[in-house]
VOKOL-795967 format. One record per residue (C-alpha): residue number from 1; x, y, z. Coordinates in steps of 0.001 Angstrom, whole numbers, plus 524288, in hexadecimal, padded with zeros to 5 digits. Layout:
FIKOL     i      c1      c2      c3
FIKOL   NUM       X       Y       Z
...
% end
This chain:
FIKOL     i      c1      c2      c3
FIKOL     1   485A7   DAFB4   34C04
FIKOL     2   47B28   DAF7C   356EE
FIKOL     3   4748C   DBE5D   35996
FIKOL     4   47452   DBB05   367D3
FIKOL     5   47CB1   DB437   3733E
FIKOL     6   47706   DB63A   38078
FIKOL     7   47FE2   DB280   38B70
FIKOL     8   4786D   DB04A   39973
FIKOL     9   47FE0   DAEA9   3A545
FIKOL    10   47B46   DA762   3AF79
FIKOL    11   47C54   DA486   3BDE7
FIKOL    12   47294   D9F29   3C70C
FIKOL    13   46460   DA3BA   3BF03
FIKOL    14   46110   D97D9   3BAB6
FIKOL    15   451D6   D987D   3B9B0
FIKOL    16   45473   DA857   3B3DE
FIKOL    17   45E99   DA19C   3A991
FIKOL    18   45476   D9832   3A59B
FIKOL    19   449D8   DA47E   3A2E6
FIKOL    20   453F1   DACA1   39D1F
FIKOL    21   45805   DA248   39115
FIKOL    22   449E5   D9CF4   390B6
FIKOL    23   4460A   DABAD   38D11
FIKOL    24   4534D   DABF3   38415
FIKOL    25   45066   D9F9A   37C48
FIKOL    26   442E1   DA515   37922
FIKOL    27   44857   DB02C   3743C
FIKOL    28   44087   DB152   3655F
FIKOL    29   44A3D   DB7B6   359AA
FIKOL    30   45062   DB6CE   34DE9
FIKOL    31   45CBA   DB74D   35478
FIKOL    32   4677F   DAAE6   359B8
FIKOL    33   46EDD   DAC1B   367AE
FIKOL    34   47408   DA3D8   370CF
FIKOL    35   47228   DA2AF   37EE8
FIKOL    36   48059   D9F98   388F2
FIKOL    37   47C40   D9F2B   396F2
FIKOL    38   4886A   D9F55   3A04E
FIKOL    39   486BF   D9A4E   3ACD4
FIKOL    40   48D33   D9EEC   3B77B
FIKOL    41   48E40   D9364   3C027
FIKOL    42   47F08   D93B4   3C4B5
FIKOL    43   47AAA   D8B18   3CEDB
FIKOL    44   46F73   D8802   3CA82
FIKOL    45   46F0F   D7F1C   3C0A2
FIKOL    46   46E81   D8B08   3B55D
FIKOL    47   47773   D8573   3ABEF
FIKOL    48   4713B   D798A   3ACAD
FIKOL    49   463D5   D8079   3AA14
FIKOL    50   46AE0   D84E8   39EA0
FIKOL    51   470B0   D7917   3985E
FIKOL    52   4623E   D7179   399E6
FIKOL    53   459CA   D7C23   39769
FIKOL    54   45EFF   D8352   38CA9
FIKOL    55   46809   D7CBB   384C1
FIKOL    56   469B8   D86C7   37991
FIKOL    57   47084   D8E9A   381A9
FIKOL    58   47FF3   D8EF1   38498
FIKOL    59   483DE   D8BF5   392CD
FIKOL    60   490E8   D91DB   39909
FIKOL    61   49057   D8B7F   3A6C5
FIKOL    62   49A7B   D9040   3AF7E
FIKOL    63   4A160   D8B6F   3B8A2
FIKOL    64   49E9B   D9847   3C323
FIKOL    65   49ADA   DA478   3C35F
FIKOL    66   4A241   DACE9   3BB79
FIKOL    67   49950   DB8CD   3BB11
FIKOL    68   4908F   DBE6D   3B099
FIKOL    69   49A71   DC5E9   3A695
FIKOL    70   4A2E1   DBA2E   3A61B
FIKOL    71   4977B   DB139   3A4D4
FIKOL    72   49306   DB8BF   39A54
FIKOL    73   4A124   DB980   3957C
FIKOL    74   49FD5   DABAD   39323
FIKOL    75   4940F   DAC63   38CA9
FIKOL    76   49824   DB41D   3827C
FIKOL    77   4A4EB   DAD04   37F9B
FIKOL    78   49CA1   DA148   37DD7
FIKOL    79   494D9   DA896   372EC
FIKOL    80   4A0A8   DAF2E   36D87
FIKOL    81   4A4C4   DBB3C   373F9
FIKOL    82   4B215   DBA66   3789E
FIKOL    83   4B657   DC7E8   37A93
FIKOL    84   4BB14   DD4EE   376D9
FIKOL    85   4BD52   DD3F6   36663
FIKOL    86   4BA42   DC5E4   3670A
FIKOL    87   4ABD0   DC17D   362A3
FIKOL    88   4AA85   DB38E   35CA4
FIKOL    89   4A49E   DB477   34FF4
FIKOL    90   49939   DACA6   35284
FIKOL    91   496C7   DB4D4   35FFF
FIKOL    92   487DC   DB9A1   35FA6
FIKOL    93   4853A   DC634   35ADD
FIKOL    94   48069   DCB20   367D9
FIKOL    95   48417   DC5C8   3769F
FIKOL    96   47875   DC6CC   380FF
FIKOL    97   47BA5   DC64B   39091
FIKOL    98   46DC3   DC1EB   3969B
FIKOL    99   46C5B   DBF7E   3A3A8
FIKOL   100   466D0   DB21B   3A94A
FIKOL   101   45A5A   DBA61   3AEC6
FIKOL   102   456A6   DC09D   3A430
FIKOL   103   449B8   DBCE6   39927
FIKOL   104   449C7   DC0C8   38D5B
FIKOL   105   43DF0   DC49A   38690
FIKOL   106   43BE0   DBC45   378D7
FIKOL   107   4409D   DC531   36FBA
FIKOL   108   44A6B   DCD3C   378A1
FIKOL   109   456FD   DC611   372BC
FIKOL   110   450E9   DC875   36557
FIKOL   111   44FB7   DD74E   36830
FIKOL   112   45C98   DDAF6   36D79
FIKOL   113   464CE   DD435   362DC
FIKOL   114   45AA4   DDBF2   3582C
FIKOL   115   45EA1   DE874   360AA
FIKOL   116   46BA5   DE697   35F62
FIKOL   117   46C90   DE314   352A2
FIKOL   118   465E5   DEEB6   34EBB
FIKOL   119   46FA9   DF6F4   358D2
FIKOL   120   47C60   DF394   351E6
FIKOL   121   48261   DFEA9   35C14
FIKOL   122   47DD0   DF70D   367E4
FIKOL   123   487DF   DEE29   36F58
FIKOL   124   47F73   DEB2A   378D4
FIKOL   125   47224   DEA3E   37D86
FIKOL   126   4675D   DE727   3883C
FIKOL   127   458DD   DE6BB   38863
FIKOL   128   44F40   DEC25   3953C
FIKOL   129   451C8   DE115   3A05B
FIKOL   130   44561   DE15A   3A8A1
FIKOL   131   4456B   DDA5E   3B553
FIKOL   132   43BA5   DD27D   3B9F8
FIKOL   133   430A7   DDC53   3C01D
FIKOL   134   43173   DE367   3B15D
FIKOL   135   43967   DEEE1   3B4D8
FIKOL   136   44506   DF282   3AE2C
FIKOL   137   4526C   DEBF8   3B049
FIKOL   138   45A86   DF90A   3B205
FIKOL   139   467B9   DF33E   3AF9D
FIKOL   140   463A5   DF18F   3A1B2
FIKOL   141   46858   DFD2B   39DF5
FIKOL   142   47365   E03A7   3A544
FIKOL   143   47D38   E0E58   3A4AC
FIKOL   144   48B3C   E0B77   3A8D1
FIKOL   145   48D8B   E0C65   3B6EB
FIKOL   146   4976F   E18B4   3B6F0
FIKOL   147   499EE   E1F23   3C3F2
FIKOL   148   49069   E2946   3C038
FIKOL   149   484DE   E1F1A   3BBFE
FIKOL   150   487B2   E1761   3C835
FIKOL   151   48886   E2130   3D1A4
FIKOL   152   47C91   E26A4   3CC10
FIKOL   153   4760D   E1935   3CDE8
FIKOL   154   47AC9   E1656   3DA07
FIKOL   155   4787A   E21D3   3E266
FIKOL   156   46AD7   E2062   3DE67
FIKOL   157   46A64   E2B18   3D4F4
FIKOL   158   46596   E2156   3C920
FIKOL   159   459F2   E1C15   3D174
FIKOL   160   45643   E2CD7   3D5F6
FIKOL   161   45732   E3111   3C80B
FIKOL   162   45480   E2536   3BE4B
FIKOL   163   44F9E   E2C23   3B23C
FIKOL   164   45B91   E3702   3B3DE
FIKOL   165   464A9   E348E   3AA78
FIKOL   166   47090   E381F   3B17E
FIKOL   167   46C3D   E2F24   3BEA1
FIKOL   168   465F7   E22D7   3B6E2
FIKOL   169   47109   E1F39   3AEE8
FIKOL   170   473F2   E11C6   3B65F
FIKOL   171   46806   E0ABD   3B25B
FIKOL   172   46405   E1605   3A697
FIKOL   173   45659   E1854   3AE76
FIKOL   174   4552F   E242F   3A7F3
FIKOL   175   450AB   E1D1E   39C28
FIKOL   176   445A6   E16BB   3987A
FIKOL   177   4479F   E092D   399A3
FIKOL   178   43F25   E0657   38CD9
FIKOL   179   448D0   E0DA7   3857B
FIKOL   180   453AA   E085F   37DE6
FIKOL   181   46143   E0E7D   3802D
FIKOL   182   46F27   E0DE7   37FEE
FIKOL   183   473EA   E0D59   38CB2
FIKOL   184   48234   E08E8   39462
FIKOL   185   47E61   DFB7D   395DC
FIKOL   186   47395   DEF9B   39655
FIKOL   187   475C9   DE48C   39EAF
FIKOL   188   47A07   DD897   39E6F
FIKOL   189   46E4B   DD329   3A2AA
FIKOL   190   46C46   DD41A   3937D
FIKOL   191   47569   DD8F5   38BDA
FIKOL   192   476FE   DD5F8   37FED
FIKOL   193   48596   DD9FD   378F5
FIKOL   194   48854   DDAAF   367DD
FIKOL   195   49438   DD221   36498
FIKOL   196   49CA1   DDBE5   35FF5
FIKOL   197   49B2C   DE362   36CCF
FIKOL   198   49FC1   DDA3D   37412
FIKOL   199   4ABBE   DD7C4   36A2F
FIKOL   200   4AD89   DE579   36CA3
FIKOL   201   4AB99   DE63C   37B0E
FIKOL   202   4AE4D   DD9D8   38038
FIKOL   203   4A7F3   DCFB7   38964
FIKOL   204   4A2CA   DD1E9   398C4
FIKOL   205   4AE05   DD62A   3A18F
FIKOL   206   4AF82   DC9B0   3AB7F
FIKOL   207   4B414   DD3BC   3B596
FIKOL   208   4A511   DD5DF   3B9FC
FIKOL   209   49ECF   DCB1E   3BE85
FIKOL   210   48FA9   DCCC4   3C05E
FIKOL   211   48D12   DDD49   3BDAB
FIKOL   212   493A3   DE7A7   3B3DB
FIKOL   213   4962B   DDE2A   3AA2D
FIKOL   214   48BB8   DE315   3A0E1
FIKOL   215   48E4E   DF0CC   3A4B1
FIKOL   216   49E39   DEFC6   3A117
FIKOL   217   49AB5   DE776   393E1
FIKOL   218   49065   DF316   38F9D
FIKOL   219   49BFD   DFC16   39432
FIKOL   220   4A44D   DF4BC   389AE
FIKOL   221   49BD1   DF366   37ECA
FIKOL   222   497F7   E02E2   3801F
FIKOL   223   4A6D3   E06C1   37F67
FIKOL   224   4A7FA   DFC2B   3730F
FIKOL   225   49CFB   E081B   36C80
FIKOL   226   4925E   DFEDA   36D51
FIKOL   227   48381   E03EF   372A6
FIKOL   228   47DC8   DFCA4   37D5C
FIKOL   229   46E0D   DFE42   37D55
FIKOL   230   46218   DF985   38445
FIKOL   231   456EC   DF604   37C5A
FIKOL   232   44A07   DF559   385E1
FIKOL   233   44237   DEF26   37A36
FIKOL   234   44752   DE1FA   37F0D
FIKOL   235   4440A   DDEFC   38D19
FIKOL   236   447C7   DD44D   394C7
FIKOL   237   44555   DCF06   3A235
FIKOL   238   45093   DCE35   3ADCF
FIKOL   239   44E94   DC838   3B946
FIKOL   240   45C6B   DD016   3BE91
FIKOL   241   46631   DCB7A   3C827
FIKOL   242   46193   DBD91   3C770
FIKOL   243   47128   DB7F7   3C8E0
FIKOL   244   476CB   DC4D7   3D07C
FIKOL   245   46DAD   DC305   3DC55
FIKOL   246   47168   DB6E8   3DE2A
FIKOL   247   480A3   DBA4A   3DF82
FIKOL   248   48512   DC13F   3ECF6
FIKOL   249   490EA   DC64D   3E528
FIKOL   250   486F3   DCED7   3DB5F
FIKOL   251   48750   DDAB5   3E282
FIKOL   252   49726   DDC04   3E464
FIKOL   253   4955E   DD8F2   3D612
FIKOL   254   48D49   DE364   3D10D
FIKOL   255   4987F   DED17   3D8DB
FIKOL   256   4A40D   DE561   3D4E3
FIKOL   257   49F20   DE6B1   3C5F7
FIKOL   258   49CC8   DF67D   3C82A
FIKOL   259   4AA4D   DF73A   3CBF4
FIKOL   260   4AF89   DEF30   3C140
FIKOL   261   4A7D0   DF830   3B81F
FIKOL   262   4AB82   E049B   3BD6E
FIKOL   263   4B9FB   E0069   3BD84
FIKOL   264   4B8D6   DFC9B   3AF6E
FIKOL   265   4B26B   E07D3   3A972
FIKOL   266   4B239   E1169   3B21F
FIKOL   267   4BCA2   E144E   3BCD3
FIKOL   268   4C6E2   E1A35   3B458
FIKOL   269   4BFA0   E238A   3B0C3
FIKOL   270   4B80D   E271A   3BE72
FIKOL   271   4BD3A   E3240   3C3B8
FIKOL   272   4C42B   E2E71   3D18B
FIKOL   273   4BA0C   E35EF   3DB84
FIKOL   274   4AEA1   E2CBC   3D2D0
FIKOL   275   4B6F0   E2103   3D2B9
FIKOL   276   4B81B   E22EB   3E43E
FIKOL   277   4A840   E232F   3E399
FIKOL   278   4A5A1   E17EE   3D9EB
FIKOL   279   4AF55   E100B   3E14C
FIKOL   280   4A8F1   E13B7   3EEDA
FIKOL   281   49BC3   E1151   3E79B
FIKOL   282   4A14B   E0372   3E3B3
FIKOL   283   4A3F0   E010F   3F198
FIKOL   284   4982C   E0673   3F846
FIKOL   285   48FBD   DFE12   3EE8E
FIKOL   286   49A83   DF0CD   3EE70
FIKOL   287   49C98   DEFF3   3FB41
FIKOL   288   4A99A   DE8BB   40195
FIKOL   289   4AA89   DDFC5   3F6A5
FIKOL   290   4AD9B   DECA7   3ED82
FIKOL   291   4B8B4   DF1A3   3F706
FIKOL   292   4BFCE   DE676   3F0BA
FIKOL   293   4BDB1   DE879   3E421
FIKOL   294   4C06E   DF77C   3E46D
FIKOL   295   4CC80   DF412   3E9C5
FIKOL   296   4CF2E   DEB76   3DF47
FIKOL   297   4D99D   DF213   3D2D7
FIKOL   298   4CF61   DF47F   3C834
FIKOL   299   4D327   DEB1B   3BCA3
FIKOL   300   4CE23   DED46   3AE97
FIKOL   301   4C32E   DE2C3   3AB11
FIKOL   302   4C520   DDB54   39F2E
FIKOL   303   4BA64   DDC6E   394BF
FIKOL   304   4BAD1   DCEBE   38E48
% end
């Protein structure tokens, strides 16, 4: 059984791809993975890249753009992972979402399988993502968006009171970033999942499409009892946004995948004066394209 399979989904970072498993397949260790990049349809000759540049690794080349949790959904059916209660035998011990833009230090994948193994209680895990000028990658380590984080976030009360407790929970900024701690969730940026968590909890919902994804999986694995931590020992580089900027349809995403996770773990239990404001929120923030959506009947997502 391999300790590690690290699914990458890709669409249009070709040259960032290329850094990202050049900085994977030095990785040092005494541990075995295996590397499935999904690409989502690029245009520029990334799968290709791929298949000539690094054969050792497993190529999913779709035929369009299905988004990132189902591209990672079919990632992790290819190494094994096929849903709630149902974990080939041979699936790797732990399952690693890494982004296309991201470089991992040498020993990195080394030190968060050794933290994990040592943290039978963890289900889940990131390390510090630090973006390119050296400073720290908030959405590494995130509380869940509630009403109450969110509104605290977005009226501006996070960024006026950071290190308060009560105001900072959206981002944590109230902590010390060099600490490590349990918090809501890591992203998926890197985010690396045990095997019987995801037996337990299930693979990415397909109803997101580019945002919330991580955030609704951590929301899983936490109700399934497992601990998700950040460990800031391990740092690792993240260029950010490298595929999202390039899509005109990231924005409406990012509010389409709030409401989805509201919806889904929230709303029934949001009093109805809070659910008028998160909704008006939704559509001061979403613009015409959320009028649509709000009108929309609110459907369960599935939770594969």
């Amino acid at each position: 059984m391999l300790d590690l399979g690290i699914v990458i989904v890709n669409w249009n970072t070709r040259d960032l791809l290329r850094k990202c498993l050049k900085t994977v397949y030095a990785s040092m260790g005494n541990f075995s993975y295996m590397v499935v990049v999904v690409d989502n349809a690029s245009t520029d000759d990334s799968a290709a890249m791929v298949e000539r540049e690094f054969p050792r690794a497993r190529l999913i080349a779709s035929p369009e753009n299905v988004g990132y949790p189902k591209g990672n959904n079919l990632g992790l059916r290819a190494l094994g992972y096929l849903g709630v209660g149902d974990v080939a035998d041979d699936a790797p011990r732990y399952a690693l979402l890494l982004n296309p833009d991201t470089e991992v230090p040498p020993d990195a994948l080394q030190q968060m399988v050794a933290f994990m193994d040592a943290h039978p209680e963890v289900g889940a895990a990131g390390p510090m993502l630090v973006l390119p000028d050296g400073s720290l990658d908030k959405a590494c380590r995130r509380s869940f968006p509630s009403p109450q984080v969110s509104a605290y976030h977005y009226m501006g009360l996070a960024k006026l009171f950071p290190k308060s407790a009560q105001f900072g929970r959206y981002n944590m900024t109230y902590l010390d970033p060099e600490v490590e701690t349990e918090v809501d969730s890591v992203v998926g940026a890197y985010m690396q999942v045990r095997r019987e968590a995801i037996a337990q909890a299930g693979l990415l919902d397909e109803s997101f499409f580019m945002y919330g994804e991580d955030l609704d999986w951590a929301y899983r694995i936490k109700t399934a009892g497992w601990k998700i931590m950040y460990h800031p020992q391990v740092r690792v580089k993240h260029v950010k946004r490298a595929a999202s900027r390039q899509s005109p349809r990231a924005q409406a995403e990012f509010w389409k995948a709030m409401l989805i996770f509201y919806r889904k773990h929230y709303q029934s239990t949001t009093p109805w004066w809070l659910h008028n404001l998160v909704m008006a929120g939704l559509l001061l923030k979403g613009g015409r394209g959320m009028w649509q959506m709000l009108r929309q009947p609110v459907r369960q997502a599935a939770s594969s």
